[in-house]
N, C-alpha and C positions, 0 to 999 in steps of 0.2 A: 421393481422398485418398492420399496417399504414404506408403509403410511406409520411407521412407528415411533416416534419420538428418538430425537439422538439423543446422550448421554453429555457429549461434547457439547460444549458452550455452558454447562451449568457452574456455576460458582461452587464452592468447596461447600459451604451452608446449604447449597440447593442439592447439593449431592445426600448432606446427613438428613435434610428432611425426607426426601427419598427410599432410603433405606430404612429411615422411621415407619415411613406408612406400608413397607414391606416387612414388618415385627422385628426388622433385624438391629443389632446393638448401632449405637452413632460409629462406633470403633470402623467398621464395615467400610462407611464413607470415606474414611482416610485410607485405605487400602485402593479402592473404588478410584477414589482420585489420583494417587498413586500411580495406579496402573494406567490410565487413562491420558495424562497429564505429564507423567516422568518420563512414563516407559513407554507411550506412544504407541499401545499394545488394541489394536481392533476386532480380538477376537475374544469374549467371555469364556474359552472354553481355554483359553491359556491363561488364565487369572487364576493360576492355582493356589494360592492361600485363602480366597474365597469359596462356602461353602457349597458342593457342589449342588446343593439347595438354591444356595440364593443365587447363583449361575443360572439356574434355569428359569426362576423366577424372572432376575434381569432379559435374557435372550425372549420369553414370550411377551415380554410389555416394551424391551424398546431395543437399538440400536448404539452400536458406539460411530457415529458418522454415516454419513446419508450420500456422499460422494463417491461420482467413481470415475478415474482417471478415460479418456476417451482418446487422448495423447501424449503420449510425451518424449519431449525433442530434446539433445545433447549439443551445444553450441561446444565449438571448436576449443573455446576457452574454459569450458567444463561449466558454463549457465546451463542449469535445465527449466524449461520450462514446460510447464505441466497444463495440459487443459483437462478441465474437471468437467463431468455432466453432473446437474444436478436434477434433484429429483423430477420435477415439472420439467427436461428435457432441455434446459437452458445449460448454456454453457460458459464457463468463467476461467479465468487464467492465471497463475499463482505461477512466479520466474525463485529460482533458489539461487542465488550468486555467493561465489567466496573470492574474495578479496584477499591474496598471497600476500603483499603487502603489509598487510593489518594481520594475517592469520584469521578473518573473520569469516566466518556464513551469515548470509540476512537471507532473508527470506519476504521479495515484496506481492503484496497481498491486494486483493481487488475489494471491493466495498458494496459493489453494484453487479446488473449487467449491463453493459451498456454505458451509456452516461447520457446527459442530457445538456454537458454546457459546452458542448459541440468545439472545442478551439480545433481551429482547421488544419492546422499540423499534428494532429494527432487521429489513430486509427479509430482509438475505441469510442471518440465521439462520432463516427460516419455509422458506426451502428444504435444509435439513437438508446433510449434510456427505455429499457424492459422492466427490471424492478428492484428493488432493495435487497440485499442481501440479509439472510438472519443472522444474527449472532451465533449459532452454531456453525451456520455456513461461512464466516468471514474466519471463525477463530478452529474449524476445521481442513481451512486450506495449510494451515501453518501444523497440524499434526499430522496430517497427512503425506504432508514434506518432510518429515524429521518421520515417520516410522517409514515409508517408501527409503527416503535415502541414507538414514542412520546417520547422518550429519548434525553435530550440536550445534544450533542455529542458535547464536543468541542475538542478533540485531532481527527487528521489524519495522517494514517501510510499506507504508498505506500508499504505495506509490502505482498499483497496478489500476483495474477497470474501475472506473467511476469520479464522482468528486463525493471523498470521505465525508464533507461536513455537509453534504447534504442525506447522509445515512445517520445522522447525530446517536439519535440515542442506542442505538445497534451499533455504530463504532466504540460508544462509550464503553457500554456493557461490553463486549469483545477486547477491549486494551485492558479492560481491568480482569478478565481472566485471562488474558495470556502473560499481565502482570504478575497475578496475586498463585494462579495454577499452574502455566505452564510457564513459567519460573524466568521470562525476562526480564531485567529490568526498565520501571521505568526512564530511564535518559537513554534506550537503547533503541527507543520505540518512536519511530517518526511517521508524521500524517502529517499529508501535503495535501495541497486547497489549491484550487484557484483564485481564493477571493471571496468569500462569502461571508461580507461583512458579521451581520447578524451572530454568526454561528462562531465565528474568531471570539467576539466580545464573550457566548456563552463558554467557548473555552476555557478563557482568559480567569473565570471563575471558578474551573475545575483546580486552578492551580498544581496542574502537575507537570511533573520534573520529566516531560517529553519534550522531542523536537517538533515545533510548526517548523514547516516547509511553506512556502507561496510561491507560486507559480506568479513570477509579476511578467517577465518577458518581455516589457517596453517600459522606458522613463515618462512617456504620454500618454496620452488619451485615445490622440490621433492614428497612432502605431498599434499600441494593442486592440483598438478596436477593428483594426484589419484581420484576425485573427483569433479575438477573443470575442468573442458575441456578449461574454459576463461584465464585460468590459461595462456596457450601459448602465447597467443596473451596479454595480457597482465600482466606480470610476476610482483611476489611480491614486489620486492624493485622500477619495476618502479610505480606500485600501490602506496607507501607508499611514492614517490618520490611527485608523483600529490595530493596527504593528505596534505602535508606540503607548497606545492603551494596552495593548498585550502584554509587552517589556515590561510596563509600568508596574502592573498589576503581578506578573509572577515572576521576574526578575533572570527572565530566560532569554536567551539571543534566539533571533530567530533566523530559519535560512533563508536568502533567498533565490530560487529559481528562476534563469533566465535561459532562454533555448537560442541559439542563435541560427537565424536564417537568413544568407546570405542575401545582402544587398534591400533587408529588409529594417533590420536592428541590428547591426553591427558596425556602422561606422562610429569612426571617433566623435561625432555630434552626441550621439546616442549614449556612448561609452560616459561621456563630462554631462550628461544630463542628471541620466542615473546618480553619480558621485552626487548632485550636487541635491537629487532627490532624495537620497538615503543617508546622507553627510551625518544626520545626529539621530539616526536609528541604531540599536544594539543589535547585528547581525553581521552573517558571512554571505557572501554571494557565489554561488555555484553555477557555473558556465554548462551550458547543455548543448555541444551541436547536435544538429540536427538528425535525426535517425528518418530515413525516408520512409516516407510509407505510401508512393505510387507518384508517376511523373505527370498524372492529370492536375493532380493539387497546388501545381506550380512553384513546388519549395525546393531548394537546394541547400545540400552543407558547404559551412564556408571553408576553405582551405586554410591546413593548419596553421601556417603562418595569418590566417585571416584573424584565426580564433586567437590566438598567442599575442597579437597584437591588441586585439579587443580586451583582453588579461590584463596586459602591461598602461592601458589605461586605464582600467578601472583601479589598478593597486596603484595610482599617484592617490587615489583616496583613504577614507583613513581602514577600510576595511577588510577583514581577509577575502582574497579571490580565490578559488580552484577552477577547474575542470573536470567534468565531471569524470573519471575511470567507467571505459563503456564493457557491457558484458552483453552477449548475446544476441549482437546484432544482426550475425548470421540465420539466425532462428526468427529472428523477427519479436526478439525477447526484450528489447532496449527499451529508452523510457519515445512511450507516444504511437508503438508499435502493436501494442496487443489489441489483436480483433478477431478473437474466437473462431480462427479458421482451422477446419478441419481436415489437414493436408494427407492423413492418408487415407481417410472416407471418401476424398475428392481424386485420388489415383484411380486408374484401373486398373482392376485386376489382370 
């Protein structure tokens, strides 16, 4: 493992200071990023319009990416997902999905390891909250999936381990180079919350043309605090209160995520609550069943007639419904699923 500084995660300006303080022209850095950035390229010794000077120069002082793959699984429907080790020995998850439908690749990305706002139907809160991701390490999962599989990724979804808005200023810096470098745009880039009042409002002033996701998953208090621990500290209506500051402020819809578990949050009371909670908020509602993730925890998925019918009442209101299209559920790649397990270190030989 390398104690050398990656390349990855620095801004286009942080690149030409760079090769400033290494005598070389600013020209260099746009080559640099180039190759870095476009072409997904993790070897200085194949950056051949660089000179084979400042090649070496680069290779003794730093790294292009500090990652290295420890597994990675193929789900039946072509998800892969990838477990990264990084450098301190931690380990992180980053799912590639494409969506035939759309013709689309995303690529959803982790923030943390671990998480800290524990919701009980979810994997990667039962492994408790290790530490922050860095900004090279959040916006080197997403290079490392696009030079590994040569797949044009252009959707990103902060949808993997952690809760994003509590990594604020490392997700910031991260969306804006993989905005401004590695060439997404942003309406294609989505980060999803649980609820962290506070950090929605500092959003809300970033004003940019991303998608907020929220994880709401009950129209009460009473329900999602079965579930959601965040719930306390901040409760639904002021949740829905800081949505509507959100819209206000940057004129974006936002989505929102609801996971359905059988015989929990999915009756018709549930369904006409909801409608009548979110009735004059600007958003779409996206249906999640359930992805299991072990029969201790006590959850079930509802049958699909359960979930369809849960659909068909939330659309007497006035706003779009989906369901969510599942990828990788086989792998354990689905949303609520990832927990850093290392399924062939734990075979035997």
């Amino acid at each position: 493992m390398s104690a050398k500084p990656s390349l990855i995660g620095l801004s286009h300006e942080e690149l030409k200071t760079l090769v400033q303080s290494l005598d070389e022209p600013k020209f260099r850095a746009d080559q640099l990023h180039s190759w870095i950035y476009v072409k997904n390229e993790r070897d200085f010794d194949k950056m051949t319009n660089l000179a084979k000077s400042l090649r070496q120069k680069l290779s003794e002082k730093y790294v292009i990416g500090a990652l290295s793959i420890a597994e990675k699984q193929v789900s039946a429907d072509g998800t892969i997902k990838y477990l990264f080790r990084l450098t301190d020995g931690q380990m992180v998850e980053s799912v590639l999905m494409y969506f035939e439908e759309r013709d689309v690749y995303a690529v959803c990305l982790s923030t943390q390891v671990g998480c800290a706002v524990n919701c009980d139907f979810c994997a990667t809160g039962k492994l408790g909250f290790k530490r922050n991701l860095t900004v090279a390490e959040i916006v080197e999962q997403l290079i490392y999936v696009r030079h590994d599989s040569g797949a044009n990724v252009r959707n990103i979804v902060f949808m993997g381990q952690g809760e994003p808005l509590l990594n604020y200023d490392n997700l910031m810096q991260a969306t804006r180079v993989i905005n401004h470098s590695a060439e997404i745009g942003m309406r294609h880039i989505t980060i999803s919350t649980s609820g962290i009042i506070p950090a929605i409002d500092r959003l809300a002033e970033e004003k940019l043309q991303l998608t907020l996701a929220v994880s709401l998953h009950a129209p009460d208090d009473e329900t999602r605090l079965k579930f959601m621990p965040i719930n306390k500290k901040y409760p639904v209506k002021e949740l829905v209160n800081a949505l509507h500051r959100y819209v206000d402020k940057t004129g974006r819809r936002v989505t929102i995520e609801y996971i359905l578990l059988a015989g929990v949050n999915d009756t018709k009371a549930h369904a006409d609550r909801l409608n009548d909670l979110l009735r004059t908020l600007h958003c779409n509602i996206n249906l999640i069943p359930y992805n299991p993730i072990g029969e201790q925890y006590g959850y079930e998925r509802p049958s699909r007639d359960q979930v369809l019918s849960f659909r068909d009442w939330l659309m007497q209101g006035p706003h779009k419904v989906t369901v969510r299209i599942e990828r990788g559920t086989d792998i354990a790649a689905a949303c609520g699923q990832l927990q850093n397990k290392n399924l062939l270190a734990a075979q035997p030989a």
